[in-house]
C-alpha positions in Angstrom: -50.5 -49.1 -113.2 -48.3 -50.3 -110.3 -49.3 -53.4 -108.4 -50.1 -52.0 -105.0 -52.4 -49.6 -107.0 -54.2 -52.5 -108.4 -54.5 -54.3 -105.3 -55.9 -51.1 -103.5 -58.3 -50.5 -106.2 -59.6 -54.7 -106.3 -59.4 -53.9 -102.1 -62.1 -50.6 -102.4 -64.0 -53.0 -105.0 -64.6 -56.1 -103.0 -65.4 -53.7 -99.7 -67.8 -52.3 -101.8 -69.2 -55.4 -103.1 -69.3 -57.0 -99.5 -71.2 -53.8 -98.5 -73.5 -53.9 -101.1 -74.2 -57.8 -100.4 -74.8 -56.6 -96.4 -77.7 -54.7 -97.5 -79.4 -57.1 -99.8 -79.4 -59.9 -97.0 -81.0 -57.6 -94.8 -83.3 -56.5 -97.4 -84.0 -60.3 -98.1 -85.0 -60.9 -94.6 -88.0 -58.5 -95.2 -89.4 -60.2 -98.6 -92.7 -62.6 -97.9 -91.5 -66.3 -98.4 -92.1 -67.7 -102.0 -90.0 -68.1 -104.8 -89.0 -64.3 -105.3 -86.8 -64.9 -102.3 -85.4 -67.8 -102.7 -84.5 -67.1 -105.8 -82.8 -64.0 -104.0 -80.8 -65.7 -101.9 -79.8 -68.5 -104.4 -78.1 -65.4 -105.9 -76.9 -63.7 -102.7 -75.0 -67.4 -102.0 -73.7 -67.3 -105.5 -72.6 -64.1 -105.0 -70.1 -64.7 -102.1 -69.1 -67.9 -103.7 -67.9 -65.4 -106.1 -66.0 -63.6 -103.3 -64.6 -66.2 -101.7 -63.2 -67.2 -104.9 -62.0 -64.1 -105.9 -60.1 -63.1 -102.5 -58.4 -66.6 -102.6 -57.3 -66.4 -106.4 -56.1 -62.6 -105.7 -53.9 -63.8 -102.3 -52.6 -66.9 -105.0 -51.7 -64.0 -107.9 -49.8 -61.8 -105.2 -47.7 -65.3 -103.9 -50.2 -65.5 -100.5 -50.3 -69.1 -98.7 -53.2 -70.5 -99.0 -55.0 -73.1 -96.5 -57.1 -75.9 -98.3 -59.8 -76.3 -95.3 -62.7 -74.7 -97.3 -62.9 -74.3 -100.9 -62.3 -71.7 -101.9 -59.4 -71.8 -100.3 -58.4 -69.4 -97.7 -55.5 -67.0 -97.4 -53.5 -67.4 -94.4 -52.7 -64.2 -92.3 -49.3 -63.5 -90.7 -49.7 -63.4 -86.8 -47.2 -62.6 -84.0 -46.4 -65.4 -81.9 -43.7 -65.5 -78.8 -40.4 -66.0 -79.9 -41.2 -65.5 -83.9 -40.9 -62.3 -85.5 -44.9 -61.2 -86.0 -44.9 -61.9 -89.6 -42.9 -64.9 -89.7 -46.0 -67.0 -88.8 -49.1 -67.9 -90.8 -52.5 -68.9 -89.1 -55.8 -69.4 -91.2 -58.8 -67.2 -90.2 -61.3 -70.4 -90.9 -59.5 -73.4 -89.0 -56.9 -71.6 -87.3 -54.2 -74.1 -88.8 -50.6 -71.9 -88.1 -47.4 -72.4 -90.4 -44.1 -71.0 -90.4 -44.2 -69.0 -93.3 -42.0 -70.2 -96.3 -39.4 -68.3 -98.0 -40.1 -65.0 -99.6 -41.2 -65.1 -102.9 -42.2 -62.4 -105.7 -46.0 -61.9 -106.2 -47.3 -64.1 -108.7 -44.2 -66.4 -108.5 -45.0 -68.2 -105.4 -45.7 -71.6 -105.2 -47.7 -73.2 -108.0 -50.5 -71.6 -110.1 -54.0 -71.5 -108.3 -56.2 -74.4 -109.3 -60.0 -73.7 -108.0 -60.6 -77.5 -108.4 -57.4 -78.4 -106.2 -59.4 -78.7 -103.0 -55.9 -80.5 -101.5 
C-alpha cells in the first residue's frame, strides 16, 4: 500500500475516532454523578491522550516538525506569512510558536526518531 494511502486511511480513522469520542462526552454530560461517570470520563481523557499521541507520533513517522509545548507534542502547520512562500513557515496550533521550516526531508527520515518521553 502506498504511503498517502495509509495516511488517508489513519486520516478517515482518527476523524472517526474524534467523532465517536464527540458523542460520548455529550452522552457523559447526561449520566447522574457517581462513580459510573467518572469512571467514563477517566476513560474519555485516556482516550484523547491516545489521540494526541497518536497524531504527534504519525506527523514524527512522515518527517513533521514537532513543537515540545505540550506533551504529546504537537505538529506544527505550515502558514503563509508576508514575504515567505506560504509553506516555508511553521507555526504551532497550541502556543503559536512560528519557525522557518528546515530543509526538506523524506518521510520517516526527518530529524530524530520520536521519543514520547522527550518532553524537550
Amino acid at each position: 500500500m502506498e504511503l498517502l494511502k495509509i495516511v488517508e486511511a489513519y486520516t478517515q480513522g482518527m476523524t472517526a475516532v474524534q467523532g465517536a469520542l464527540e458523542g460520548l462526552k455529550t452522552a457523559k454530560d447526561k449520566l447522574p454523578e457517581g462513580k459510573d461517570k467518572e469512571a467514563v470520563v477517566k476513560k474519555i481523557e485516556e482516550v484523547e491522550h491516545a489521540i494526541l499521541h497518536a497524531k504527534a507520533e504519525m506527523g514524527a513517522t512522515l518527517g513533521y516538525v514537532l513543537c515540545q509545548c505540550t506533551w504529546p507534542a504537537q505538529v506544527m502547520v505550515p502558514v503563509a506569512s508576508s514575504g515567505e512562500s506560504s509553506r516555508d513557515l511553521l507555526k504551532c496550533p497550541n502556543c503559536g510558536k512560528q519557525l522557518s521550516r528546515p530543509h526538506k526531508t523524506e518521510a520517516g527520515t526527518g530529524g530524530r526518531k520520536f521519543d514520547p518521553y522527550d518532553v524537550y
